[in-house]
matplotlib code that plots the C-alpha trace (Angstrom):
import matplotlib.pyplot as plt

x = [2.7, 0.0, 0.8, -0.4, 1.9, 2.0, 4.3, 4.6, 7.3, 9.0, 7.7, 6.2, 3.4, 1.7, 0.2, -2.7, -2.3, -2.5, -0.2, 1.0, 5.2, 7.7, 7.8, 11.3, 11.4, 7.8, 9.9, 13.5, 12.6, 9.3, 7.8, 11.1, 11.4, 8.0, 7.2, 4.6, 2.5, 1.3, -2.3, -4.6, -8.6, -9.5, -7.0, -9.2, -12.3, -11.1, -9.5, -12.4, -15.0, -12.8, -12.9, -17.0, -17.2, -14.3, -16.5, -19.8, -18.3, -17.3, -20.8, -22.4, -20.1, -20.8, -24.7, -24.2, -22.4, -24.8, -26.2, -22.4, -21.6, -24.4, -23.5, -19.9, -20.0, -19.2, -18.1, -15.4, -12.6, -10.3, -6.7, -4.0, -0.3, 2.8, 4.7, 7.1, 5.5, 7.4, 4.7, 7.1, 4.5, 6.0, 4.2, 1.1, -2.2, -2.3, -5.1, -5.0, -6.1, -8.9, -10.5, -10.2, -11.9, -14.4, -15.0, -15.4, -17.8, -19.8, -19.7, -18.5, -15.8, -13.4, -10.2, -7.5, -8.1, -11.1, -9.1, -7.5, -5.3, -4.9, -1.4, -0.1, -0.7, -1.3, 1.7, 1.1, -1.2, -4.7, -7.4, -7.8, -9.7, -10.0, -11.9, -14.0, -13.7, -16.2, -15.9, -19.0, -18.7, -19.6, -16.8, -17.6, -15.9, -14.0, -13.1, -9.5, -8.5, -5.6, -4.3, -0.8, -0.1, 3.0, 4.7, 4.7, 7.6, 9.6, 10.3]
y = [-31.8, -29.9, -26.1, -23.1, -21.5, -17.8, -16.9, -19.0, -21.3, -22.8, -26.1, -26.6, -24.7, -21.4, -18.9, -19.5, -23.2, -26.0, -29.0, -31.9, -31.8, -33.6, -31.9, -31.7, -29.5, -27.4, -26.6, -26.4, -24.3, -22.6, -22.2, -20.2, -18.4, -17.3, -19.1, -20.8, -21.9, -25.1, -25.5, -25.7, -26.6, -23.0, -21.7, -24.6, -23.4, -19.3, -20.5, -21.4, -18.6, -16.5, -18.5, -18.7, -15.2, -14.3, -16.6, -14.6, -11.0, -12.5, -13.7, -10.9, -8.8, -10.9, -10.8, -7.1, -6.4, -4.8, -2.7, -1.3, -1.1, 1.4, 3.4, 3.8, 3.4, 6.9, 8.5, 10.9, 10.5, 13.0, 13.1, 15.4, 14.9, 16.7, 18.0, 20.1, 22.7, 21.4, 18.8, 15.9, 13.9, 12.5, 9.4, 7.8, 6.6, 2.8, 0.3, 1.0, 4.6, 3.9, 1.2, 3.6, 6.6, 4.4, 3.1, 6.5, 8.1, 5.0, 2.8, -0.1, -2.8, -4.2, -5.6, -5.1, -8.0, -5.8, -2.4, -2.7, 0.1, 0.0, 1.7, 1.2, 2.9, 6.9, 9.1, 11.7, 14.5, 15.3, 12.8, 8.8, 6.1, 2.8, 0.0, -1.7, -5.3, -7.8, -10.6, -11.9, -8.6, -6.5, -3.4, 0.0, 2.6, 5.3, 9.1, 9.4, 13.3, 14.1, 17.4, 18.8, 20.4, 22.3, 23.7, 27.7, 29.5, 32.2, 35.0]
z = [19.9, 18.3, 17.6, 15.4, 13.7, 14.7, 10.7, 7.9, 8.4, 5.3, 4.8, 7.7, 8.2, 7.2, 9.3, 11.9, 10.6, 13.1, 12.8, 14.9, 14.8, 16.9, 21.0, 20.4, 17.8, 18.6, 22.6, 21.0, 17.9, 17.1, 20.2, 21.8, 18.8, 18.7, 15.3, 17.2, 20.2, 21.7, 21.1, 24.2, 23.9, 25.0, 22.3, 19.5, 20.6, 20.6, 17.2, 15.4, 17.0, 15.3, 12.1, 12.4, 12.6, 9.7, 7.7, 8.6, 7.9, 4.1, 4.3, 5.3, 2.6, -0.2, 0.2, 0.9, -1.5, -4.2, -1.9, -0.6, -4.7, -5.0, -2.1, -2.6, -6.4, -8.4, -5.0, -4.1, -1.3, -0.6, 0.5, 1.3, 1.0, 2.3, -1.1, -2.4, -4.7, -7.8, -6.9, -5.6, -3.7, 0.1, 0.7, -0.8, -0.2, -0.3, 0.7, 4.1, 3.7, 1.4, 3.7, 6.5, 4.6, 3.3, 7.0, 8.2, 5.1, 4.9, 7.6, 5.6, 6.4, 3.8, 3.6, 1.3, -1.0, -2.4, -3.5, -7.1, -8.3, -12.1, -11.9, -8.3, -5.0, -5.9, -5.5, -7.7, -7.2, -8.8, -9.5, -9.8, -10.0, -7.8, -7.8, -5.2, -5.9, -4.9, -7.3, -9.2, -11.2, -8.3, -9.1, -7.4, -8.8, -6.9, -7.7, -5.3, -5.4, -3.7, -2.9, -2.1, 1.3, 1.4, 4.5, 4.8, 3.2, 5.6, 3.5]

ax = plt.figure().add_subplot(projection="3d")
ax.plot(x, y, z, "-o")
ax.set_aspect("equal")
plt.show()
């Protein structure tokens, strides 16, 4: 039976692969347990539009991407944390946040793969820098300020 692997299963098969395995063990096993699911021809040809157009977004960001270095390069996102006012920092911004700020400021679509934190996700407040990774020494380089936001003291 031929199936695509909806997790990486341990070796058998990674995630989004398709592979042929036994029926037995596609209806007994992965298939109940949600590790997989049978592969149908609408499901190939829904399969590989969505590889064609994964394939055209990288595309499209790697031929873009000197023009999306020098509008995000040198620029300024800001954040605000809850904290204490000793300045213990509750939370942190990770990749996540920075994609979406960078969607919303400059109408540009990464994935995680590109951010590169040179010490870790930020968790402490004041200012840092990230990098916008493109490969073929295409680095934008961002200014990350975050700011503390404490909750109101009853006195």
């Amino acid at each position: 039976m031929k199936v695509m692997f909806l997790q990486h299963v341990v070796h058998v098969g990674k995630k989004w692969e398709i592979k042929e395995v036994k029926d037995a063990y596609a209806r007994n096993f992965l298939i109940p347990k949600k590790m997989a699911r049978q592969v149908t021809p609408a499901l190939e040809k829904q399969l590989e539009a969505t590889k064609k157009q994964a394939e055209s977004n990288r595309r499209e960001i790697l031929s873009d991407a000197g023009k999306i270095v020098q509008k995000i390069d040198g620029q300024k996102l800001s954040f605000t944390l809850w904290g204490s006012p000793s300045g213990k920092v509750y939370g942190s911004i990770g990749e996540k946040d920075i994609i979406s700020e960078i969607k919303k400021h400059f109408q540009v679509q990464l994935s995680k793969k590109h951010i590169d934190f040179p010490s870790g996700h930020i968790k402490q407040f004041g200012e840092h820098f990230v990098y916008v990774n493109f490969g073929q020494n295409k680095i934008a380089k961002l200014l990350i300020s975050l700011t503390l936001r404490t909750w109101p003291t009853s006195g």
